[in-house]
C-alpha positions in Angstrom: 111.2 56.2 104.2 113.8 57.1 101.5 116.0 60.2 102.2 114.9 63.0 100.0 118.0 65.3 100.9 118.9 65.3 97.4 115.8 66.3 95.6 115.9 69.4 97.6 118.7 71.0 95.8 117.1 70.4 92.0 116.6 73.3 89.8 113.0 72.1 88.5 112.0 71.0 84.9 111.1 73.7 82.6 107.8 71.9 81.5 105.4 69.4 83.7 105.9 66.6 81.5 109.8 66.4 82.4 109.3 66.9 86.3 111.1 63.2 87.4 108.3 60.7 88.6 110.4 60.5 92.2 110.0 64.7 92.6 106.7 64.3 91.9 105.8 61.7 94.4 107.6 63.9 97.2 105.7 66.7 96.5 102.4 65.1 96.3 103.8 63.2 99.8 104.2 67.0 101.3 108.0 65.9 102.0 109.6 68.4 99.8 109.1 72.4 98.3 107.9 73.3 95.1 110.7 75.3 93.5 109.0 76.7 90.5 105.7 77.2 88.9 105.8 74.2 86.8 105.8 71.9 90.1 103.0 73.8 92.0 100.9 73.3 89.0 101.5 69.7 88.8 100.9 68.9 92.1 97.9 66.6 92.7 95.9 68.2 95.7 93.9 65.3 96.5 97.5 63.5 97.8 99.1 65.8 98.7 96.3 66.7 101.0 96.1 63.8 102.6 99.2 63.4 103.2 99.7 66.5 105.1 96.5 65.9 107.4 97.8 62.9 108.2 101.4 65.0 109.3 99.5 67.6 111.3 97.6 65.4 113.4 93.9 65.1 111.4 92.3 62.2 109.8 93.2 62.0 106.2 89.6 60.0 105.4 87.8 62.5 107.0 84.2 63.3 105.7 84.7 67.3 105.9 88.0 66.6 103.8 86.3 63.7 101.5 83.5 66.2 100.5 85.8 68.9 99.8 88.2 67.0 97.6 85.7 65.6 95.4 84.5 68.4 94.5 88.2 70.5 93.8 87.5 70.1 89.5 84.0 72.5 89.9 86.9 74.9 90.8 89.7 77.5 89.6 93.1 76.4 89.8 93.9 79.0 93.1 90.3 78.1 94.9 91.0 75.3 95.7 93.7 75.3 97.6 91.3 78.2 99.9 88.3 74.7 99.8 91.4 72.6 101.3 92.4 75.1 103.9 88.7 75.9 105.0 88.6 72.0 105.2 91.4 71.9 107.2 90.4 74.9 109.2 87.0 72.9 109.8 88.7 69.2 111.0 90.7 70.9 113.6 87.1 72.3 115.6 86.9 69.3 117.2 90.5 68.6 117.8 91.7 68.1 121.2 95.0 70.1 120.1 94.0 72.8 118.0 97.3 74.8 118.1 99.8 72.0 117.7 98.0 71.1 114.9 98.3 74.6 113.6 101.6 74.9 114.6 103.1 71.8 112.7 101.0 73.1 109.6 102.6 76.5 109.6 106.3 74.9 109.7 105.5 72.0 107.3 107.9 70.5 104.7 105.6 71.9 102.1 105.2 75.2 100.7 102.0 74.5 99.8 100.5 73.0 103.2 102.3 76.4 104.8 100.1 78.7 102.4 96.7 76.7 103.7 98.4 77.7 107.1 98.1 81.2 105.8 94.9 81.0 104.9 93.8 80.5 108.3 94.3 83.5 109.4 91.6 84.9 107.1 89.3 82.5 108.5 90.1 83.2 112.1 88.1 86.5 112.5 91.0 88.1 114.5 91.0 91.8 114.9 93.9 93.4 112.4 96.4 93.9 114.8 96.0 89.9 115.5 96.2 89.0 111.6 99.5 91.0 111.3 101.3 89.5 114.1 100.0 86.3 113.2 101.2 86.7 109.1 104.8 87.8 110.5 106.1 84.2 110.2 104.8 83.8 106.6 106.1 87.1 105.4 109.6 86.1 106.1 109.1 82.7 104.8 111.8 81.2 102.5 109.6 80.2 100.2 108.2 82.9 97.2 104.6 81.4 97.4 104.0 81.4 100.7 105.2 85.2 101.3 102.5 86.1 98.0 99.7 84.0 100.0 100.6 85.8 102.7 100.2 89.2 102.2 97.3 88.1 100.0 95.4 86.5 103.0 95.3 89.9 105.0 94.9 92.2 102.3 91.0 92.3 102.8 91.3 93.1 106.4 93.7 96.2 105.0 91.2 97.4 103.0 89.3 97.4 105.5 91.4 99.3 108.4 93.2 101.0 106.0 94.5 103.7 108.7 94.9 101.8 111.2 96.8 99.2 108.9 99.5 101.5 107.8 100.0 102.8 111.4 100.6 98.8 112.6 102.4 98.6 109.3 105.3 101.0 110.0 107.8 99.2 112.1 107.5 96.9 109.5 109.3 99.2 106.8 112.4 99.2 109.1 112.9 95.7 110.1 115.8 94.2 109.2 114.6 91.1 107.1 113.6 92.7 103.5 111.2 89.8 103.1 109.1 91.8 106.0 109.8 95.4 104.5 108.8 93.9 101.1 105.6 92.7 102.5 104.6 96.2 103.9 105.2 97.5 100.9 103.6 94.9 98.5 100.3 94.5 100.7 99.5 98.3 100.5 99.9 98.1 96.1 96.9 100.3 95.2 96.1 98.1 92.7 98.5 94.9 93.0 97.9 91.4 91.7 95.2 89.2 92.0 93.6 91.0 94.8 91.3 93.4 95.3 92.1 97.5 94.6 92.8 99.8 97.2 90.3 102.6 96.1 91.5 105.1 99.4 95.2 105.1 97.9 94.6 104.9 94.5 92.8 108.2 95.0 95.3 109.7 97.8 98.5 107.4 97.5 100.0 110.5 99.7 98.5 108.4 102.6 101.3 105.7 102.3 104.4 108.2 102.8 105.4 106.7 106.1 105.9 103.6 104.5 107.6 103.9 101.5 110.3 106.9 102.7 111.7 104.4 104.7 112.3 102.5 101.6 113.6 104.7 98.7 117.0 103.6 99.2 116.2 100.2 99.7 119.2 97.6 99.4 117.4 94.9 98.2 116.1 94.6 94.8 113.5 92.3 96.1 112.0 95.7 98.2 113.0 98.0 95.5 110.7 96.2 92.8 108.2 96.6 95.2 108.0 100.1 95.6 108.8 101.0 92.3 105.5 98.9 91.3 103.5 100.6 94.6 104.5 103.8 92.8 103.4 102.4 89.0 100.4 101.6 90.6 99.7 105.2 91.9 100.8 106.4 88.6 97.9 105.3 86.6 95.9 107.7 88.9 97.9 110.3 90.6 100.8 110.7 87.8 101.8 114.6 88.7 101.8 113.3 92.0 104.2 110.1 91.5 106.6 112.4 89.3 106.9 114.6 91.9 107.8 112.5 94.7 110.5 110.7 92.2 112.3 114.1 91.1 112.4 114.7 95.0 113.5 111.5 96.0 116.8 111.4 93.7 117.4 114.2 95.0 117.4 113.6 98.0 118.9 110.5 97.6 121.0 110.3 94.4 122.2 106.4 95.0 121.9 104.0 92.5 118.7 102.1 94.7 116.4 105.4 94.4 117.4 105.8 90.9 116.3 102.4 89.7 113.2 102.4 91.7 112.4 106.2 90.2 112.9 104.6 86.8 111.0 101.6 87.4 107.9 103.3 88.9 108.1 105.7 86.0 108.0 103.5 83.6 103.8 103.2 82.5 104.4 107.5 82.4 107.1 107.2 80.2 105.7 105.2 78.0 102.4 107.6 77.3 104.9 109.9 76.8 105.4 111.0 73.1 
């Protein structure tokens, strides 16, 4: 198999039709990441899930996964990667070695393959406290798609246990990977991004203090953007509210970190504001 060491270090084509014929053939071989938007669009699923049953251990010609990939077209662009990971998820019932074959899908070559890993976990039917521990590993992934799938494939279960979730959630906000603290922060948006609203703290955003205190000095930008947007969220419901806490914060903390996030999560207010 040719060495694919050097594709990995690419900056990816700004349009589809320039993505090199050899980058596309890794990808769609599961050898190599996506690095933009561009490539994950272009990916065809039908190879490239093949190829990565046949890494984990499954049968690439299998019926379940047969049925499932001829239908992908009747779908949205984002379903049906969840019809190949339920299809995945299926194949493995009657493997002998159910774990290694999850195992080697959650630490696969491809970025995509490890967000069908994620998805798992929202087919499991494991108690919250079991989903979280389970996401950890894909909320400090490298990869920027498979830390959004992530907190994506637990939200639900959030919404679900919301008190409970933002007690398990806490030790989260302090750990020392901002990947992790991001994910705390950007699984509890009130309203967020492709996902369903979190009606109890759009109403009472209050309830998610523990959580973002810890991070209104934030070092990272990747955390800050997050809580500045949690806080945008709440603003389009609770306003006086999300002023308040920002006046208090800066002073509290007048650093340059709580000032940009104040700013950012202001900014929806300021703009109503003649």
């Amino acid at each position: 198999m040719a060495s694919v060491e050097h594709l990995k270090s690419r900056k990816g084509a700004f349009r589809i039709a320039l993505i090199p014929p050899e980058v596309l053939g890794a990808l769609n071989g599961g050898l190599i990441e996506t690095v933009n938007l561009n490539e994950f669009l272009a990916l065809e699923l039908p190879l490239l899930a093949r190829s990565v049953a046949g890494h984990v251990g499954l049968d690439a010609a299998h019926e379940r996964l047969d049925d499932t990939l001829a239908m992908l077209a009747a779908f949205k662009p984002m379903q049906r990667h969840s019809h190949i990971a339920r299809a995945l998820y299926d194949m493995t019932a009657e493997h002998a070695e159910r774990d290694a074959v999850a195992h080697r899908l959650a630490t696969h070559a491809s970025d995509v393959a490890r967000c069908w890993a994620v998805q798992w976990i929202t087919l499991s039917g494991l108690p919250l406290a079991d989903q979280l521990d389970a996401v950890r590993r894909f909320a400090a992934d490298p990869h920027f798609g498979v830390r959004e799938f992530a907190w994506m494939a637990v939200r639900d279960s959030v919404i679900g246990s919301l008190d409970e979730a933002l007690a398990l959630l806490q030790p989260w906000v302090s750990d020392a990977d901002p990947n992790v603290r991001r994910f705390a922060s950007e699984l509890t948006r009130p309203r967020g991004v492709w996902c369903a609203q979190i009606e109890a703290l759009k109403t009472e955003p209050w309830l998610a203090l523990p959580l973002l205190e810890p991070l209104r000095a934030d070092g990272h930008r990747y955390v800050q953007n997050s809580v500045a947007n949690w806080l945008n969220d709440a603003s389009k419901t609770q306003p006086e509210w999300v002023e308040t806490l920002c006046t208090r914060w800066v002073a509290e903390s007048p650093v340059a970190e709580t000032r940009y996030i104040a700013k950012r999560a202001l900014r929806t207010l300021a703009k109503s504001t003649p």
